[in-house]
C-alpha positions as a Markdown table, in Angstrom:
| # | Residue | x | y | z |
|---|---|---|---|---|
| 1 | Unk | 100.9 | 108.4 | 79.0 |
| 2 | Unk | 98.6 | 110.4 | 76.7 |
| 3 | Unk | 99.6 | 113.1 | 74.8 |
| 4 | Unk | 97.1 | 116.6 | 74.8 |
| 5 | Unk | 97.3 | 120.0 | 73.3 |
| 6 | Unk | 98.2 | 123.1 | 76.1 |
| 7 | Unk | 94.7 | 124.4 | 75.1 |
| 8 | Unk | 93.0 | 121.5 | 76.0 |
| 9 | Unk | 94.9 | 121.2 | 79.1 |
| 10 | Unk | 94.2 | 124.8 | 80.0 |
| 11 | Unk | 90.6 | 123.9 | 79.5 |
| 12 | Unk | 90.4 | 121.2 | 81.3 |
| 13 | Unk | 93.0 | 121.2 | 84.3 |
| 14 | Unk | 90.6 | 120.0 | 87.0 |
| 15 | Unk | 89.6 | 117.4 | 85.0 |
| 16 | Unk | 93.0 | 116.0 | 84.1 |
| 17 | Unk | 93.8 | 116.6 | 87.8 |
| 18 | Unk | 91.1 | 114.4 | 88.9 |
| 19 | Unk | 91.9 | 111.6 | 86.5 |
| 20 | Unk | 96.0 | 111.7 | 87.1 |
| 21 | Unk | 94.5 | 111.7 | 91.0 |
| 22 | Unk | 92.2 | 108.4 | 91.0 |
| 23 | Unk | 94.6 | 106.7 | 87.9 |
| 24 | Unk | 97.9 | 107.9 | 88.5 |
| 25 | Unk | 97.9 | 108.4 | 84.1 |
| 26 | Unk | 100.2 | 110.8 | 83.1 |
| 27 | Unk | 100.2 | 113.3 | 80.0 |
| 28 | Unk | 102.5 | 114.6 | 77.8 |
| 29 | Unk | 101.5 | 118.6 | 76.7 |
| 30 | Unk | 102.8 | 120.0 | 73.9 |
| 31 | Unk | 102.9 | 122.9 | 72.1 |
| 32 | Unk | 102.3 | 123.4 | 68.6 |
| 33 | Unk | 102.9 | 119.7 | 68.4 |
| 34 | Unk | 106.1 | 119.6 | 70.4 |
| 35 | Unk | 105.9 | 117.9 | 74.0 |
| 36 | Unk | 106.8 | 121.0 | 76.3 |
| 37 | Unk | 105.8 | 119.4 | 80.1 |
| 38 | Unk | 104.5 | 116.5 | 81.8 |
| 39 | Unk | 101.4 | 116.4 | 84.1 |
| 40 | Unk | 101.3 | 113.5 | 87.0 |
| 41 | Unk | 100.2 | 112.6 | 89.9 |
| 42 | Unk | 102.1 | 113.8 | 93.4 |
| 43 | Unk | 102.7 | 110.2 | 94.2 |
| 44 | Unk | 104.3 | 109.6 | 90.9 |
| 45 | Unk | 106.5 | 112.6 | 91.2 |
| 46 | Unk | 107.8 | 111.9 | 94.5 |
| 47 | Unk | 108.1 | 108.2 | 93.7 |
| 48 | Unk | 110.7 | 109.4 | 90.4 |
| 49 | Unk | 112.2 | 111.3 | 92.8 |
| 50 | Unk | 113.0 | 108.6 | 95.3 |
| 51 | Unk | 113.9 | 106.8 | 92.6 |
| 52 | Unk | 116.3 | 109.5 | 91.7 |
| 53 | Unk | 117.9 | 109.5 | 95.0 |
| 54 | Unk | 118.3 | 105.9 | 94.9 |
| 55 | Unk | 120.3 | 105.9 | 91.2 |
| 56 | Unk | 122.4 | 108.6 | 92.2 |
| 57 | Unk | 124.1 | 107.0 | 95.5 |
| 58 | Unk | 127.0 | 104.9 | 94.5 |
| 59 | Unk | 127.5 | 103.0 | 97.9 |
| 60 | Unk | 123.1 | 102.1 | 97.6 |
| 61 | Unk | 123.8 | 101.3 | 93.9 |
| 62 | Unk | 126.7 | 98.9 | 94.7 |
| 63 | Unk | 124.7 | 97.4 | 98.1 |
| 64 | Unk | 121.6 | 96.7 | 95.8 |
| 65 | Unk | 123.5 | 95.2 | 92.7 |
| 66 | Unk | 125.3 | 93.1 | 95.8 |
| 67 | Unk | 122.2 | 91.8 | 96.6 |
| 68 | Unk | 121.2 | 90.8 | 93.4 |
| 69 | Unk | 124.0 | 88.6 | 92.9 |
| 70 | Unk | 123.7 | 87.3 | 95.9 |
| 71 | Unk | 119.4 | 86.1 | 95.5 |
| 72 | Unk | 121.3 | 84.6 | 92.3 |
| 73 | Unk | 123.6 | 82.5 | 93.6 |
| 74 | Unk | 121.4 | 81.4 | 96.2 |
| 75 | Unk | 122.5 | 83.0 | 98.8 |
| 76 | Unk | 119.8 | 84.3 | 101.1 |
| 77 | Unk | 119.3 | 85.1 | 104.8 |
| 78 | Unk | 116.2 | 84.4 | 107.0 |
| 79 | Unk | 115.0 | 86.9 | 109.3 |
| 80 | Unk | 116.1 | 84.5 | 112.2 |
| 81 | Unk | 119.9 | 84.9 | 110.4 |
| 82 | Unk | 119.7 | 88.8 | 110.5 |
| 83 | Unk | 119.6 | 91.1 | 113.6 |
| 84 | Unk | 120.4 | 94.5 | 114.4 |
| 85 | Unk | 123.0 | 96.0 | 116.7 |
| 86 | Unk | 122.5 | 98.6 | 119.2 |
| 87 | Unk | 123.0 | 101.6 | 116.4 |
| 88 | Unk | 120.2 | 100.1 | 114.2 |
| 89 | Unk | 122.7 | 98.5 | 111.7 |
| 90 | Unk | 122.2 | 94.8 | 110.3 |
| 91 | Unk | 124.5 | 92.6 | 110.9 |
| 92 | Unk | 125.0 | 88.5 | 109.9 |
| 93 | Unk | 124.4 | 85.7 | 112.4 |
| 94 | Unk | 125.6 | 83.2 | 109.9 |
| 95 | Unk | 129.6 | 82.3 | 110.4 |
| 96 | Unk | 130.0 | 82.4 | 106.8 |
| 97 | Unk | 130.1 | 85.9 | 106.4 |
């Protein structure tokens, strides 16, 4: 992330669009030397968001930290091993779950 005066962002907001656009680099403005706002890309923003969304659902959270455990033990599925029933849900093939 860089760091810029409001003035030079002011001066130069189509410019730092187009770079935040093509690079996805973000900058910190501040204000008589204290950061005040953040300038990035849609993508970015949208991708913290999701992000956001993600952290903040218990029951994903718990799923995903589940899954972790499991790819540590070894435990993994192939895509043979996992199907889907009729209301678009997974569900195990494998007899030991």
């Amino acid at each position: 992330m860089k760091t810029i005066p409001l003035s030079v962002a002011k001066a130069s907001l189509s410019r730092l669009i187009d770079e935040i656009s093509k690079t996805h680099t973000a900058f910190q403005i501040t204000r008589s030397g204290v950061p005040e706002g953040i300038l990035l890309s849609a993508s970015e923003y949208e991708s913290l968001i999701e992000t956001l969304k993600i952290l903040s659902d218990p029951d994903l959270m718990r799923q995903i930290r589940q899954s972790v455990k499991e790819i540590e033990t070894g435990i993994l599925l192939t895509h043979e091993e996992v199907s889907v029933d009729v209301l678009g849900r997974p569900f195990f093939c494998r007899n030991d779950y």
